[in-house]
C-alpha positions as CSV (number, residue, x, y, z in Angstrom):
1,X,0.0,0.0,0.0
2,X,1.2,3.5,-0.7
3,X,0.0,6.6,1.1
4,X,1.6,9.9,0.2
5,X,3.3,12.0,2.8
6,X,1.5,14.8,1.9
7,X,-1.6,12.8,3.6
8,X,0.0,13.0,6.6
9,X,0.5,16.6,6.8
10,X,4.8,16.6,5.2
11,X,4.3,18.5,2.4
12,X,7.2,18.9,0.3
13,X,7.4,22.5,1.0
14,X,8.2,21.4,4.9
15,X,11.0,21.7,6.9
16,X,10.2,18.6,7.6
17,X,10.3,17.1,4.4
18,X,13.3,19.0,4.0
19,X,15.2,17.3,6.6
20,X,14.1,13.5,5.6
21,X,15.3,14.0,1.7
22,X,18.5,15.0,3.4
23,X,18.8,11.9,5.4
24,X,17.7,10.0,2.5
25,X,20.5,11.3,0.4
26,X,23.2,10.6,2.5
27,X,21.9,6.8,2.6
28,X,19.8,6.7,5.3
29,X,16.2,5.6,5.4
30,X,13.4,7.6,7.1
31,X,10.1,6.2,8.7
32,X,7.1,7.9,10.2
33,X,6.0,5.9,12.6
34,X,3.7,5.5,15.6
35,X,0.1,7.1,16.2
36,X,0.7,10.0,13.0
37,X,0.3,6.5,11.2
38,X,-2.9,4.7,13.4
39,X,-4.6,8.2,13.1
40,X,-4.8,8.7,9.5
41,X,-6.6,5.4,9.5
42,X,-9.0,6.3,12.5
43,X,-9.7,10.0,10.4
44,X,-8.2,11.6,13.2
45,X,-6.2,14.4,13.7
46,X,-2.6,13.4,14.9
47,X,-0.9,15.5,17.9
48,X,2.7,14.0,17.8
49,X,4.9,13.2,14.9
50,X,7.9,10.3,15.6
51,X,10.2,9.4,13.0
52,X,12.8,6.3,13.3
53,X,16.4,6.6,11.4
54,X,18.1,3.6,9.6
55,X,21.5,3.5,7.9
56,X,23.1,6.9,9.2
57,X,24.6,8.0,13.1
58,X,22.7,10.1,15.4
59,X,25.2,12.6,14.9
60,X,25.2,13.4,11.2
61,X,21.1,13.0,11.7
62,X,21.7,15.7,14.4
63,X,23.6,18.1,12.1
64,X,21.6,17.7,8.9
65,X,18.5,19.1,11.5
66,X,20.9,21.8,12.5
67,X,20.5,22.8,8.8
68,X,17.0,23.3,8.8
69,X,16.3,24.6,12.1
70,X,18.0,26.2,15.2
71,X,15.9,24.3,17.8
72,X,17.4,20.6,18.1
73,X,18.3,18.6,21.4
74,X,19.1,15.5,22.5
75,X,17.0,13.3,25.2
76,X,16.8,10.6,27.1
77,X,18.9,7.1,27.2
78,X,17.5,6.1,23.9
79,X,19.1,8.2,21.5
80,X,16.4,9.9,20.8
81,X,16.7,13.9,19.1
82,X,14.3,16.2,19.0
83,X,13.9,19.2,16.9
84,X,11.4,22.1,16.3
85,X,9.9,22.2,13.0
86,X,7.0,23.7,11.0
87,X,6.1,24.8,14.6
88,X,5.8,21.6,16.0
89,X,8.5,19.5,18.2
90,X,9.4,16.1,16.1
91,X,11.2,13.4,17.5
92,X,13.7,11.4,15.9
93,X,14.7,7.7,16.7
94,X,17.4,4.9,16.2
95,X,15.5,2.4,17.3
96,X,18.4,-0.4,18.9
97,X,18.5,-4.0,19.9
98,X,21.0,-3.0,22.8
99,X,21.8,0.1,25.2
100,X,24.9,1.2,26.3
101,X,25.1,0.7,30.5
102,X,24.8,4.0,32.4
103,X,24.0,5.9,28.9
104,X,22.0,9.4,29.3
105,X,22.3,10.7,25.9
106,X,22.3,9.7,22.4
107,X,26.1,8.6,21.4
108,X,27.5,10.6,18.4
109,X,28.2,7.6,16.0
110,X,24.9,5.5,17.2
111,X,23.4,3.9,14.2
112,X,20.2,1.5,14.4
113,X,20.8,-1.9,14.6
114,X,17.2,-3.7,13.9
115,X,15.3,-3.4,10.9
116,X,12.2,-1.4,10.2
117,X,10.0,-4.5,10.8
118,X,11.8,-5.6,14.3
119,X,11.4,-1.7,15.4
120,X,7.6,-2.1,14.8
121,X,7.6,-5.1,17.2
122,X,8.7,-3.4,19.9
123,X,5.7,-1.3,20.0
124,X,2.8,-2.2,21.9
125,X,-0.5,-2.3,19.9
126,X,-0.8,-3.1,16.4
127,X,-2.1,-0.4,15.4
128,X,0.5,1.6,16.5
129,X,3.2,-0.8,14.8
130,X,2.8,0.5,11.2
131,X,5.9,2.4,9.5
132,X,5.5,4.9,6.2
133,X,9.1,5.4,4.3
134,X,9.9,8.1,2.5
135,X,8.5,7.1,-0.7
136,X,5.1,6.5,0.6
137,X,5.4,2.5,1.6
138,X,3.2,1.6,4.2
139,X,4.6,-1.5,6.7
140,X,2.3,-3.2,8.3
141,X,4.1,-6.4,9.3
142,X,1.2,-7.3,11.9
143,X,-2.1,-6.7,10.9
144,X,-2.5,-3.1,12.0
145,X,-4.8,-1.7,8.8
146,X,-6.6,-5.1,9.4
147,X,-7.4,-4.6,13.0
148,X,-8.3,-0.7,12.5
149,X,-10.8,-2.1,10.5
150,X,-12.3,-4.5,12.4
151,X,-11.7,-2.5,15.4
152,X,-9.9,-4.4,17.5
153,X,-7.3,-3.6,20.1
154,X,-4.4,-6.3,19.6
155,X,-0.8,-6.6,21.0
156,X,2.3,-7.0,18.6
157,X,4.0,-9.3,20.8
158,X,3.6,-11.0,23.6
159,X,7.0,-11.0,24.9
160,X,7.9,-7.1,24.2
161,X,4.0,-6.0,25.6
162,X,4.8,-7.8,29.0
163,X,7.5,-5.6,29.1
164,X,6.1,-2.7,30.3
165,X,3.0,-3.7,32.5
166,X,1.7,0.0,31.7
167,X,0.4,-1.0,28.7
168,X,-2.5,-2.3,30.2
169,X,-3.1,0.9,31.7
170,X,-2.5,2.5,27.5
171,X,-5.2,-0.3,26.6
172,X,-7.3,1.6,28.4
173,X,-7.6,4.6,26.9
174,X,-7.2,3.5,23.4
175,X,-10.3,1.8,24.1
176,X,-12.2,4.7,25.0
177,X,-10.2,6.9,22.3
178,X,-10.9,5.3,19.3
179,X,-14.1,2.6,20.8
180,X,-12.4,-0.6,20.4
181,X,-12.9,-4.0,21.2
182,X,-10.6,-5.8,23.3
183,X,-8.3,-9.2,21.6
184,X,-8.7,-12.3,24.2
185,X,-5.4,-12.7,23.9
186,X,-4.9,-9.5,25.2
187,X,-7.3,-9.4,27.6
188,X,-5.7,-12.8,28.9
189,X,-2.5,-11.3,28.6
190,X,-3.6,-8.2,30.8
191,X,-4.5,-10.0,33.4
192,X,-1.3,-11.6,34.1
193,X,0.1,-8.8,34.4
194,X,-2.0,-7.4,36.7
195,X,0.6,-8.9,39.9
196,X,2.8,-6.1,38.5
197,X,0.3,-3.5,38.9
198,X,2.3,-2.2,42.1
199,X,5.5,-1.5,40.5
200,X,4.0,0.9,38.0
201,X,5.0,4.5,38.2
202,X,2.0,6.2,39.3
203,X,3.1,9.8,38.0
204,X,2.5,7.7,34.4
205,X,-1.4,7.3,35.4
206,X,-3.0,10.9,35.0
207,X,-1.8,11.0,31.5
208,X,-3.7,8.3,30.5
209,X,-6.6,8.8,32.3
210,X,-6.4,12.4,31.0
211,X,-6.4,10.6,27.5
212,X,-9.2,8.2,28.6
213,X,-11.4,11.3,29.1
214,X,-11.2,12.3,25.2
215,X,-12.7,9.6,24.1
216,X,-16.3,8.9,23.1
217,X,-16.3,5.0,24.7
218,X,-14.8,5.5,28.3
219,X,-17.0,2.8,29.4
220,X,-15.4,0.5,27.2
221,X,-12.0,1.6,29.0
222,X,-13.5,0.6,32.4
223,X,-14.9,-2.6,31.8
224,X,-11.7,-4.2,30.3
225,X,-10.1,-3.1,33.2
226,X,-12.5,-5.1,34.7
227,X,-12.4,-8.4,32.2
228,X,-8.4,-8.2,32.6
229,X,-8.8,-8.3,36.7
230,X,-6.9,-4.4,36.7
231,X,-9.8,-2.5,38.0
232,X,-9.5,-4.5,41.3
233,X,-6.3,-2.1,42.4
234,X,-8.3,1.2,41.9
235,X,-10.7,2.8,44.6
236,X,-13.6,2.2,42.0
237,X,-12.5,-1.6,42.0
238,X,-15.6,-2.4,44.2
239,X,-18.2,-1.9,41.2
240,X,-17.3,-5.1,39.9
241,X,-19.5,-6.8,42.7
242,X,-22.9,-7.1,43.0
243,X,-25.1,-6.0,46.0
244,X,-28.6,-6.0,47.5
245,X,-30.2,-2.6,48.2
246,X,-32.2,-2.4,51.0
247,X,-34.2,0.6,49.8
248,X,-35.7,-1.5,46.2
249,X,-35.0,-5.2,47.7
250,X,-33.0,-6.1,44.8
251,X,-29.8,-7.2,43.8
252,X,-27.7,-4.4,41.7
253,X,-24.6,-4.6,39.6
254,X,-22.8,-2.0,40.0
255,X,-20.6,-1.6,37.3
256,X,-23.1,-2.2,34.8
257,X,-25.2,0.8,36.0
258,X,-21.7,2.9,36.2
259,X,-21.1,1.6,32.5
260,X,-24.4,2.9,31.0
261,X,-24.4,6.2,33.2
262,X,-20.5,6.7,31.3
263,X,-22.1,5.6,28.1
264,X,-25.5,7.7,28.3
265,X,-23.5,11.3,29.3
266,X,-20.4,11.1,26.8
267,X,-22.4,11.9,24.3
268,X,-23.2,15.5,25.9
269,X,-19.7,16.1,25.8
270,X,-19.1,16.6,22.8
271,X,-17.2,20.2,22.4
272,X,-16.0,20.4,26.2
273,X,-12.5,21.0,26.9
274,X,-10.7,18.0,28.2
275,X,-10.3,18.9,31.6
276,X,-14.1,19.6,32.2
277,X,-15.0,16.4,30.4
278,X,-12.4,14.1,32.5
279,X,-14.3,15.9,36.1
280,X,-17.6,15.0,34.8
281,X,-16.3,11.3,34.1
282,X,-14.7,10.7,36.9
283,X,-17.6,11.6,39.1
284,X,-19.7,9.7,37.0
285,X,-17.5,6.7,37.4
286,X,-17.3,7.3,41.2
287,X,-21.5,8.0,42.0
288,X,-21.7,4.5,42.2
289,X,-18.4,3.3,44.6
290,X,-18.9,2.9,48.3
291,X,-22.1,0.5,47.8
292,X,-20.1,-2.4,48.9
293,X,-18.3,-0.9,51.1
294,X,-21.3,0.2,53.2
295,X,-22.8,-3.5,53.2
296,X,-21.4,-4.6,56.3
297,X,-22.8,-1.6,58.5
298,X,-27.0,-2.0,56.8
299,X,-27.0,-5.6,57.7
300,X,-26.0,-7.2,54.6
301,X,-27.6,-4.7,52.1
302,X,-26.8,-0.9,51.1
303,X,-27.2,2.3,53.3
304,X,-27.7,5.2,50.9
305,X,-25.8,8.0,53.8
306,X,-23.4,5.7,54.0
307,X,-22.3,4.9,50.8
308,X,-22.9,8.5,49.1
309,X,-19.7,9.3,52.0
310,X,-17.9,6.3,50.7
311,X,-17.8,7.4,47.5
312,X,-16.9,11.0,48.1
313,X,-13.0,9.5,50.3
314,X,-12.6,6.8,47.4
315,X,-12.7,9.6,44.8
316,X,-10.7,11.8,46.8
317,X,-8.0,8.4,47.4
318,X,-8.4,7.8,43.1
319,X,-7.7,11.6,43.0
320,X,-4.8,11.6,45.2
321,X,-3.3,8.9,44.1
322,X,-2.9,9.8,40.4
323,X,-1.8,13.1,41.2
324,X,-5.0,14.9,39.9
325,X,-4.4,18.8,40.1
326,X,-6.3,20.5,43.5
327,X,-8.5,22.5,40.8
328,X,-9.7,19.4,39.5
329,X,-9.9,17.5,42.5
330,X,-12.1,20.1,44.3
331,X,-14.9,19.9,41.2
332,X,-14.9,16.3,41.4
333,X,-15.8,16.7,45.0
334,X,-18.3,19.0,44.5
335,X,-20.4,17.4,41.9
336,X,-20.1,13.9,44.4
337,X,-21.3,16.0,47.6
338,X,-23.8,17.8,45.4
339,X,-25.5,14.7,44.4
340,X,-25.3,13.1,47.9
341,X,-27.1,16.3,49.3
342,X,-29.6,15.1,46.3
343,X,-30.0,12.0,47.6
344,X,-30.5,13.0,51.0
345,X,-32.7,16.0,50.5
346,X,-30.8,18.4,51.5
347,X,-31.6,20.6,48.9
348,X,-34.1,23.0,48.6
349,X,-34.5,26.6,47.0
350,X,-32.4,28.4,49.6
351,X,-29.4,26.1,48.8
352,X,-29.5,27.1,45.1
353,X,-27.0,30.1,45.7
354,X,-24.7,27.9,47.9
355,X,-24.5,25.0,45.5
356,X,-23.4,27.8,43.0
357,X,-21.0,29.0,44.8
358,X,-19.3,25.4,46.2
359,X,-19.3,24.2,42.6
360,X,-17.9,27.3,40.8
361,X,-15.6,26.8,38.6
362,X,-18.1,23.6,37.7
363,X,-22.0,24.9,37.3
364,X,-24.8,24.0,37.9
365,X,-25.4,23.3,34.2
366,X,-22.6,20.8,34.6
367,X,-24.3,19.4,37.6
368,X,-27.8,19.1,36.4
369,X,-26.2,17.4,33.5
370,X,-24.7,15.1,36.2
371,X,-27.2,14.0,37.7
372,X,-30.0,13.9,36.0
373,X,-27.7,11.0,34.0
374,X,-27.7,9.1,37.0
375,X,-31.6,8.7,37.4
376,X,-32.3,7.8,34.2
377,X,-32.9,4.4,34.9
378,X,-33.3,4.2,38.7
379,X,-36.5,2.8,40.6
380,X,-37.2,6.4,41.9
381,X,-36.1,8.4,38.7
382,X,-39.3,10.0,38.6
383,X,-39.5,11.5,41.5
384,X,-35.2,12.7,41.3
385,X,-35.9,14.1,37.7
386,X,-38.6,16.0,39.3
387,X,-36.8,17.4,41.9
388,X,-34.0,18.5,40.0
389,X,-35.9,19.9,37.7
390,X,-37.0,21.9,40.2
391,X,-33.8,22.8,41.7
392,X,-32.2,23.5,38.0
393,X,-35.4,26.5,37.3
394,X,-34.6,28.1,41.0
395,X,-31.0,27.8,39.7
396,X,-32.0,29.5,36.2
397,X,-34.7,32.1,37.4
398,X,-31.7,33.7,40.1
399,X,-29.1,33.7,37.3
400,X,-26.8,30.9,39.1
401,X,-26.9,28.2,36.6
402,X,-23.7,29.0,34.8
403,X,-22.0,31.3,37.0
404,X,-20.7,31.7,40.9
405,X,-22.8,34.1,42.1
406,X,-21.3,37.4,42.7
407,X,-20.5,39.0,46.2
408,X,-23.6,41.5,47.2
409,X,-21.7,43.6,48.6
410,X,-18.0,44.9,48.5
411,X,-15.5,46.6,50.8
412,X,-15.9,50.0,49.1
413,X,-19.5,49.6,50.3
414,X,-18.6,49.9,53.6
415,X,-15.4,52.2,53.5
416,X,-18.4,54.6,51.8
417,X,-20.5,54.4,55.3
418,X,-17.8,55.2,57.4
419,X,-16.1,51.6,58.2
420,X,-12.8,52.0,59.2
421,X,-10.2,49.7,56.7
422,X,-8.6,46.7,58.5
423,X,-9.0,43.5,58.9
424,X,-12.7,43.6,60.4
425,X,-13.8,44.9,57.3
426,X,-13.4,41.6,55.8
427,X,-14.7,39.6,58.6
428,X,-18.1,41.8,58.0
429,X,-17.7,40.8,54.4
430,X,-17.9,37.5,54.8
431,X,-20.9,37.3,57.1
432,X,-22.6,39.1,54.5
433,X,-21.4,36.6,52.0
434,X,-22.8,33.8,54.3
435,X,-26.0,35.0,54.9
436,X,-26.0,35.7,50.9
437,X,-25.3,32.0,50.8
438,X,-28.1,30.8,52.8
439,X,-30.7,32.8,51.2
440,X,-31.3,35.6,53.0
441,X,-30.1,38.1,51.1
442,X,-31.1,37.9,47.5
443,X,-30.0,41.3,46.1
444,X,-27.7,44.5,46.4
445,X,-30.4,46.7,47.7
446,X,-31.5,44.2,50.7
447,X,-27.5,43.8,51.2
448,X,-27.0,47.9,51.7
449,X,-30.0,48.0,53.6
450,X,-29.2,45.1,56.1
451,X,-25.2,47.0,56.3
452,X,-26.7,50.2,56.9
453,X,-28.5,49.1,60.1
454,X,-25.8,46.4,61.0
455,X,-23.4,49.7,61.2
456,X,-26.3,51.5,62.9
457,X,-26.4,48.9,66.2
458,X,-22.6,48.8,66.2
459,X,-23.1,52.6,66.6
């Protein structure tokens, strides 16, 4: 199969371009490899561009890119360069059976020592183990077009894949990313790897669940962690068992109901920056931990106050443990307490400002979304759907719904009626703001009234 470089964005007007004819006349042999390949097969648009080197040393590589652009550096133990061009960084490769022992960069007269086809083994997926050469041959030693077609996640080899148990953790976002099916093999595979789960480098994990988030199938993500016995060493690893809830006298599953609540909302998604769309997942894939864990204190079935808590410390644990950014973290939170006040009725107009306020930078738009995902198919979904229908016009009709609502009053308000400056002045600043919260101040001119003749007692 040919495929043009051009159709992967190396025109022949590139500095990229540029730099691979060099290479190519002085006798070496150029491959763009990796996910620019897998993603002009998916349609999709490709973030990262890798190329591997054959047939010519790192350093004559490192000048000819010298040539063409002034940003070039080498990384890592690999012998890997980087350089800037046509705005982007690329990264340039020789891939090697065997490293040199203590080796932190790239040696000068390093030349690859596989062949094109043994460097695609070394990658993990098929789909990711396709090559393109500089005259527009595609590789594809191992089935890759084949199983983008069919849509199936497969390992390259057995032997390189079990090399890096955070592959598994990969799988799982590719899943979601581009809504694959999982290989047995590899699902077999997985799960003997899953011993090795503890020797993983956790400061890996938030990238890939960051990448988890973009996709439109993150419930397929989830539930092979599940099939490959990986979703056991997460907080959320409880879904996977069934339990009796005393409130409907039936037995639940969990996961499946977690699985469909990730399935119904992605599509509402669509257009969100990544960041809000992984908060909204995760608390979607977290409403329905702590069931289990609340068992053994309702007698053997679940206790709603219990496990709405339970759910709130493992997604704080999940959070912590995969270095989630405080930001982030604190949304997450929100949306989990906001639903447990749900559940609990806690909720009624006067909380409307409050909620605003202890979701901002989430919304209540975001929450409503959230929530009224959940109930879709629960035994008292009427009666939720009605009450946060309710709770979403209060929201709407006070102007909350998509923004924190702002402060009623402001220290030039009371420096203008005489209030000394100082740190009292702030104190008196937040009360107002707290009684602004509760609902008993509901505009400016109530504020400036209830200041004047708070200033009035003080005399």
């Amino acid at each position: 199969m040919k495929i043009s470089l051009n159709k992967i964005g190396i025109t022949k007007n590139s500095q990229t371009y540029r730099v691979l004819e060099k290479i190519e006349r002085q006798g070496g042999k150029t491959y763009v490899v990796g996910g620019t390949i897998r993603d002009y097969f998916f349609n999709a648009k490709s973030k990262d561009l890798d190329i591997e080197v054959f047939g010519i040393s790192a350093r004559r590589a490192s000048d000819i890119l010298s040539s063409v652009s002034n940003q070039v550096k080498v990384v890592g133990k690999f012998s890997i360069i980087t350089a800037r061009l046509d705005n982007d960084t690329v990264e340039f490769s020789f891939p090697r059976k065997s490293r040199v022992p203590g080796q932190t960069v790239a040696l000068p007269e390093m030349v690859a020592d596989m062949t094109i086809e043994e460097a695609c083994m070394q990658r993990d997926f098929t789909m990711n183990s396709m090559a393109l050469s500089f005259d527009g041959t595609l590789i594809d030693e191992y089935g890759g077009v084949r199983d983008i077609k069919n849509r199936v996640l497969r390992y390259t080899s057995k032997h390189t894949f079990a090399d890096d148990p955070m592959r598994v953790i990969r799988a799982m976002q590719f899943l979601s990313r581009f809504c694959l099916t999982p290989d047995k093999e590899l699902i077999q595979l997985s799960r003997n790897l899953s011993c090795k789960y503890s020797g993983l480098d956790s400061d890996r994990f938030l990238a890939e669940w960051r990448k988890w988030a973009k996709g439109n199938c993150p419930a397929s993500g989830i539930k092979f962690l599940h099939l490959s016995d990986w979703m056991v060493h997460f907080p959320f690893g409880e879904l996977g068992f069934p339990v009796k809830h005393i409130e409907f006298g039936r037995t639940q599953n969990p996961l499946t109901q977690t699985l469909d609540s990730l399935t119904r909302i992605t599509p509402h998604l669509s257009g969100w920056d990544n960041e809000r769309r992984l908060i909204l997942l995760i608390a979607t894939l977290f409403q329905n931990v702590g069931k289990v864990a609340s068992v053994a204190n309702s007698g053997g079935a679940v206790a709603t106050v219990n496990y709405d808590t339970a759910c709130v410390n493992k997604a704080e644990l999940f959070m912590k443990s995969v270095h989630f950014n405080k930001s982030s973290a604190r949304r997450v939170t929100a949306l989990l307490l906001w639903h447990a006040n749900l559940r609990m009725g806690k909720i009624d107009d006067t909380d409307v400002i409050r909620m605003a306020n202890d979701l901002h930078p989430v919304t209540i738009d975001d929450w409503y979304l959230f929530v009224k995902n959940i109930y879709q198919d629960h035994p008292n979904g009427d009666y939720y759907l009605a009450l946060i229908e309710k709770i979403y016009k209060v929201a709407q009709n006070r102007g909350v719904n998509k923004n924190k609502p702002p402060a009623l009053l402001k220290g030039q308000d009371l420096l203008d009626l005489g209030f000394p400056p100082g740190k009292e002045l702030g104190g008196v600043l937040d009360m107002f703001r707290e009684r602004q919260l509760n609902g008993e101040i509901t505009n400016r001119e109530q504020a400036l009234s209830l200041l004047r003749d708070y200033l009035a007692e003080r005399g």
